[in-house]
Phi, psi and omega in degrees: 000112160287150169265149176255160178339295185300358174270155172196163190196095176308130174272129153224149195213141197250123192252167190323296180275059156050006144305131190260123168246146160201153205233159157236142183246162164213177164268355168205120195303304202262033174248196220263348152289308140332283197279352155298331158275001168254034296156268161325314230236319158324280197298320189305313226273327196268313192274109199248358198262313186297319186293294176349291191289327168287337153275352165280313176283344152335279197316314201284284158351283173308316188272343193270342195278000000 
């Protein structure tokens, strides 16, 4: 997939024991979609109150189906 300048897009890749790495591509790193997902891509790796809350809609999700 190429991205256009104005694009951006978080990689996340989940390993056998259930580590999350994520990476972000853009067509331009410093523009304001590169840096919104590196941002983004911060607060998921940094954030432990946010990794929580997003694995609770995991949870939710996942009990729903």
């Amino acid at each position: 997939m190429e991205l256009k300048d104005n694009q951006a897009a978080l990689i996340l890749e989940v390993d056998e024991e259930g580590g999350v790495s994520v990476n972000v591509a853009s067509g331009d790193v410093d523009g304001p979609a590169g840096a919104i997902c590196q941002a983004i891509a911060v607060k998921l790796m940094q954030d432990e109150a946010f990794q929580a809350e997003i694995m609770n809609m995991i949870e939710v999700e996942d009990s729903d189906a």
